[in-house]
N, C-alpha and C positions, 0 to 999 in steps of 0.2 A: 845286687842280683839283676840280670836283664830278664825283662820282658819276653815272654812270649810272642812271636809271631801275629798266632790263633786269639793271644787276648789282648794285645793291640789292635787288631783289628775290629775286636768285640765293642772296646773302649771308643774308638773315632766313631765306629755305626750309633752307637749309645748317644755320643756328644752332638753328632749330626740332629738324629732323632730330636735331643730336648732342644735344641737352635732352633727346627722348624717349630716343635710344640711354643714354642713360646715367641714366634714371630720376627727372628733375626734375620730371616731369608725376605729380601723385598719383595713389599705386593707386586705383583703385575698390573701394568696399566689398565685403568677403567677405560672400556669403549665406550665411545658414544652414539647412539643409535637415533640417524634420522627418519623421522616420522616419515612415512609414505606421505606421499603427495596426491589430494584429489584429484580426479580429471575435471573438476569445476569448483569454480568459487561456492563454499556452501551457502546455505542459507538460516537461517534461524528463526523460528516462528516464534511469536511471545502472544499466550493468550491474556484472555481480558478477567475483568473482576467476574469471582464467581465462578470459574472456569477453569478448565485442565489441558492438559496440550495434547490429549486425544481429539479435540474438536477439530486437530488442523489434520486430519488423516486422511480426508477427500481431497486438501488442499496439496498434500501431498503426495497423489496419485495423480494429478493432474499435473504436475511437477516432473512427474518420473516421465507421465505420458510426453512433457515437453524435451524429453532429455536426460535430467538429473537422474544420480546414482541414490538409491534409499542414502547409504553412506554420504549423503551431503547435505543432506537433510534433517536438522534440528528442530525437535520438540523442548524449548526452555521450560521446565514443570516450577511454577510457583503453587500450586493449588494448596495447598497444607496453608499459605501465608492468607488466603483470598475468600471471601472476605474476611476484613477483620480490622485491626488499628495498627498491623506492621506501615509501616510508610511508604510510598513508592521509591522516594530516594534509598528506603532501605532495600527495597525488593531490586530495582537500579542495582545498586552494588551485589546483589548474588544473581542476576543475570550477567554480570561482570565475570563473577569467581564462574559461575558453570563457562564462559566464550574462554576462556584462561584455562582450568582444569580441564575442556573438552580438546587442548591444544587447535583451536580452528586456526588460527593465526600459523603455524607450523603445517599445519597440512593445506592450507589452502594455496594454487597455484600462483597466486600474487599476494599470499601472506594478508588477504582484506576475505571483509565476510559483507552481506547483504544482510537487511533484516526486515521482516514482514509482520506487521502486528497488526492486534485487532483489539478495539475499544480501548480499556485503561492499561491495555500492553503498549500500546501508544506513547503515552505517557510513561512510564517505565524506560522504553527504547530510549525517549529523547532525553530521560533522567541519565540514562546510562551515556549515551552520548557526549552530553556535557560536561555530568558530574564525574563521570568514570574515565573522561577525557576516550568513551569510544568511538568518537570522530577518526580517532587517527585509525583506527582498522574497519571501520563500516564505510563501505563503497555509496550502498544506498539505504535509506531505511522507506518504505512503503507503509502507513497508516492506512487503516478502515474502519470508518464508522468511530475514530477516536475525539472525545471531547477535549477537543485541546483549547478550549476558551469554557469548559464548562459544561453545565447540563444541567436544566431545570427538574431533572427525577433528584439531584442529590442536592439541590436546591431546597425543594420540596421538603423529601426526607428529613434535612437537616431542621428546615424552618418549624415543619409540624414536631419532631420531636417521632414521626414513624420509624425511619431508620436513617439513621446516620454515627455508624462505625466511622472511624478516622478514615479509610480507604475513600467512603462517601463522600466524606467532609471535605477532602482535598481533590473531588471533581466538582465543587462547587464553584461559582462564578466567583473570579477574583482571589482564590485562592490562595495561602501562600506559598503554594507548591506550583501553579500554572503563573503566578509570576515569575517564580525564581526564571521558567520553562519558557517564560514569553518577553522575558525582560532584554532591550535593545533588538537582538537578532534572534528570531524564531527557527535558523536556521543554520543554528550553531557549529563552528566549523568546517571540515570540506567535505562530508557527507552529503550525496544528493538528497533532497527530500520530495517525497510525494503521498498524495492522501486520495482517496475514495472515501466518497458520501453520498448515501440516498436520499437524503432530503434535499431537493434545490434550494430551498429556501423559504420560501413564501408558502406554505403549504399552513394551515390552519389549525392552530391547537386542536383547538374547538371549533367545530363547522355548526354552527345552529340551523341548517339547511336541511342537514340530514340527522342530527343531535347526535354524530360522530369525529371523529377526526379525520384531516386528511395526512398525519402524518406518515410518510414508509417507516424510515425509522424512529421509533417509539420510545428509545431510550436514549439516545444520544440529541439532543432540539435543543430549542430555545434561547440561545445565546447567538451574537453576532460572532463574526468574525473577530471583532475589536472589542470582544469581553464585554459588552454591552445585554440588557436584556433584549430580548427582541417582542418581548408581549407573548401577543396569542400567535405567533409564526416561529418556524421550524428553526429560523435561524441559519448562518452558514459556520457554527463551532467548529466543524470538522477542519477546516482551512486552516492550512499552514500558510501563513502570509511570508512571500519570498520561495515558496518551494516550485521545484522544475512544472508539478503537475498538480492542479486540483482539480479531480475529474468525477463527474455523479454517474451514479451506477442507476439502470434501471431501477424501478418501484422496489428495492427489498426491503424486509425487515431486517433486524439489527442482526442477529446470526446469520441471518443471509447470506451477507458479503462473502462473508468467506472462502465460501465455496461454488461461487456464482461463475460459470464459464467466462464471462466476457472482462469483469473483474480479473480474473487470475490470468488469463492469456494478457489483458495489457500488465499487469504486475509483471510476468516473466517477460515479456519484450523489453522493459523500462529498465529492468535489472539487469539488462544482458550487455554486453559489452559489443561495441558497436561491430569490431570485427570478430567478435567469438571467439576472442583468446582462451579467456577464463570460463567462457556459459557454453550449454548446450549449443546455442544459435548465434548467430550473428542479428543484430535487430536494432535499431531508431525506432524513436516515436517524437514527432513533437505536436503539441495542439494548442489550436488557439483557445485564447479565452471564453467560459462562458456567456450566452449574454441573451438578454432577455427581450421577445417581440412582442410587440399589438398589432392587432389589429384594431378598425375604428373605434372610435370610442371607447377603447382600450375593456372590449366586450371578450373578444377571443385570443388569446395570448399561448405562448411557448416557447421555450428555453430551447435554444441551442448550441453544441458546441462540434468542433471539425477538428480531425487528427490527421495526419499523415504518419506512414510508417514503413520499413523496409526492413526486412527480415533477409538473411540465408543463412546458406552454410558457414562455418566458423573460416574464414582467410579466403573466405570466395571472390572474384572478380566484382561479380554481380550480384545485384539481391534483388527480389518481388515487391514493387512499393506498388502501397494504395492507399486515395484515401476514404476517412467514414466521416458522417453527417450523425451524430446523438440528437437525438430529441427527446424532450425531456419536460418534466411538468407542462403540459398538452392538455387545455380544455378552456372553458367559458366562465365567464361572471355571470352568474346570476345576480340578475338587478333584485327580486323581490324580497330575496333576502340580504342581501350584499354582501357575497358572499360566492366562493370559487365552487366550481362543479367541473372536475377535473374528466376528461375520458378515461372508461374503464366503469365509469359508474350509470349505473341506470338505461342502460344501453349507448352513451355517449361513445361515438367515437373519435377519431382523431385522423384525419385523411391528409396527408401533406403531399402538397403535389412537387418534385424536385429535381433540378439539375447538378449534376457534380462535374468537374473537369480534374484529373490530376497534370497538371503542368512538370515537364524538365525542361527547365534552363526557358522557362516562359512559353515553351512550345506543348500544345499538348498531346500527354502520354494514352490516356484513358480518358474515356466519356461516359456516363448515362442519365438518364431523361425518362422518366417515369411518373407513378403516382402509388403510392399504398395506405391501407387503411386498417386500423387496427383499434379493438376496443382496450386500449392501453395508453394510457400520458405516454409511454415513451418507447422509440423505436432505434434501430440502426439501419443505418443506409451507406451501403459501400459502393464504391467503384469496381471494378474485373482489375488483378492484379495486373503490373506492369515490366517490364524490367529494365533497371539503370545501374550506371558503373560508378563505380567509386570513385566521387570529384565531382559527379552530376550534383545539382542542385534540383529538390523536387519539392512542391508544394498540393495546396486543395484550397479551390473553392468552391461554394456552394451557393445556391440560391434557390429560395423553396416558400410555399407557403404554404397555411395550414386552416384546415377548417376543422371547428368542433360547435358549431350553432346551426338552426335551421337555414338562416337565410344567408347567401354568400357576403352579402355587403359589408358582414362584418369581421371577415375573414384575416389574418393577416397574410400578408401578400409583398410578395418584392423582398422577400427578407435573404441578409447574407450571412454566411459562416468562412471566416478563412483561417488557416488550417497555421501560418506563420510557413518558415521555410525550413527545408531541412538540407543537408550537404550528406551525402556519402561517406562513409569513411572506411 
């Protein structure tokens, strides 16, 4: 008997039907869809023990204010882990998994990220660094106020038995977590490194002068740089030995940093790429070493250190160099107790009187010559901005002295700052 027309045709629709029900018709190809690309390399902020990544919210208004898009701006949240006896190497690897799951590497315009931490986010970053092998996509990592040799509060804690959770115990001096972190290179891989610290140094557990202390920061001290105890003084823990930059910030305390203008504007110039490819700005900085004066009889003394820097537009010709004079731990010994008396306190001031030159190509660009006074250890002193072309070579020096006693004899005097050199690019 033949078939119908009408129910042949019924028959193929029917057999069509169950093919696709049942998946005989090939999938169509998967697309793949690339990530948008920032208009800057992001950044990612890691806060410290105890803390949540709300505290970098001022940090990143001053961020946006330099350029950045909210969108490039990363809050990493450990707070749920902190404190407590998770490990940093642990907390390290889920700062890993969030820079991986936030795909930063895909959307960032040269596929690297920058990273800015504060206290034992420090520590963590440089975990993640080396442990997590995130050298290969962090550009720069920036530290503030991080004990990266230690700290007599977790020192203490541990030793009395007051508090010392694991997190504590592994910022204690000698650790085996700040070895792993310090062992051969501190500056593991091809990540630039740099730190801010408000203690210079030498600043006084304990001052029996005043039965206070003269520390700014009050939680991160007493360790050297070389994981040594340093006694009754501040210590310089915060130093990353080998990094591009160890720079003190005025007098703050420990959350300070953060969010301190002079801090974050050098953090964003440091992280930016020299012609603005990747960052809001185009910008250099380089500075000399700090380093410490007398005057006679080593009565009035102060820290200083000298920067150069050149900022513009991102692929501009030209950019605005200048350079700054820091001053820093500013005041006198007191002989009858033996013992420092820093300006800022008791009406002590700090008067430095100063020349600055910024040099191109050994010729100079900018001059000033002055004197200021201020009831504070520490001050900035710049030059008027200048402008040079990309290939010029520019530097800073300085020469200044400083008075914080009644009588000038003991003033220091003749002292220099020089800034190192910087080239255009």
């Amino acid at each position: 008997m033949k078939t119908r027309p009408a129910l042949l045709m019924t028959l193929l629709t029917m057999g069509m039907t169950l093919a696709l029900a049942i998946g005989l018709t090939p999938a169509a190809p998967t697309v793949a869809h690339a990530e948008t690309k920032l208009d800057h390399r992001p950044i990612v902020f890691v806060h410290g023990y105890n803390s949540g990544p709300g505290v970098w919210n001022g940090t990143k208004d001053r961020a946006k204010t330099y350029g950045y898009n909210e969108n490039e701006l990363f809050a990493f949240d450990y707070s749920k882990f902190t404190p407590g006896d998770t490990t940093i190497l642990n907390i390290a690897a889920k700062l890993g998994a969030y820079i991986k799951d936030s795909k930063l590497t895909d959307k960032s315009p040269d596929g690297k990220i920058d990273i800015v931490a504060h206290s034992m986010g420090g520590l963590v970053s440089r975990a993640y660094l080396k442990q997590e092998l995130g050298h290969k996509i962090t550009s720069h990592l920036m530290t503030y106020g991080t004990p990266n040799h230690g700290t007599n509060l977790a020192d203490w804690g541990c030793g009395t038995g007051v508090k010392c959770d694991g997190q504590t115990g592994e910022m204690q001096r000698n650790s085996t977590v700040l070895q792993y972190l310090n062992q051969d290179d501190e500056t593991y891989g091809a990540t630039e490194y740099a730190t801010v610290r408000a203690n210079v140094g030498d600043e006084l557990i304990v001052n029996v002068a005043h039965a206070g202390t003269d520390l700014c920061d009050g939680m991160v001290f007493g360790e050297t740089e070389k994981g040594d105890d340093a006694g009754n003084y501040a210590g310089r823990t915060s130093v990353i030995n080998g990094a591009e930059l160890n720079l003190v910030s005025s007098c703050l305390a420990h959350d300070g940093l953060r969010n301190d203008p002079w801090v974050v504007e050098k953090t964003l110039q440091w992280i930016a790429d020299a012609d603005g490819a990747h960052t809001p700005k185009a910008a250099q900085i380089v500075c000399g070493p700090l380093a410490e004066h007398w005057g006679k009889d080593k009565w009035v003394a102060a820290y200083a250190q000298s920067c150069v820097t050149a900022t513009g537009a991102p692929k501009a010709k030209t950019k605005t160099v200048s350079t700054e004079l820091q001053i820093r731990g500013c005041g006198y010994y007191y002989s009858f107790a033996a013992t420092w008396w820093y300006a800022g306190r008791s009406d002590v001031t700090c008067e430095v009187a100063y020349e600055g030159t910024l040099l191109r190509k050994g010729s100079q660009l900018a001059h000033t010559k002055s004197s200021r006074s201020e009831n504070a250890r520490t001050m900035e002193i710049s030059t008027d901005g200048a402008t040079a072309s990309k290939g010029d070579t520019v530097s800073g020096t300085w020469t200044f002295g400083a008075h914080a006693y009644q009588d000038s004899e003991w003033d220091v005097k003749d002292a220099t700052a020089e800034t190192g050199t910087l080239t255009l690019s």
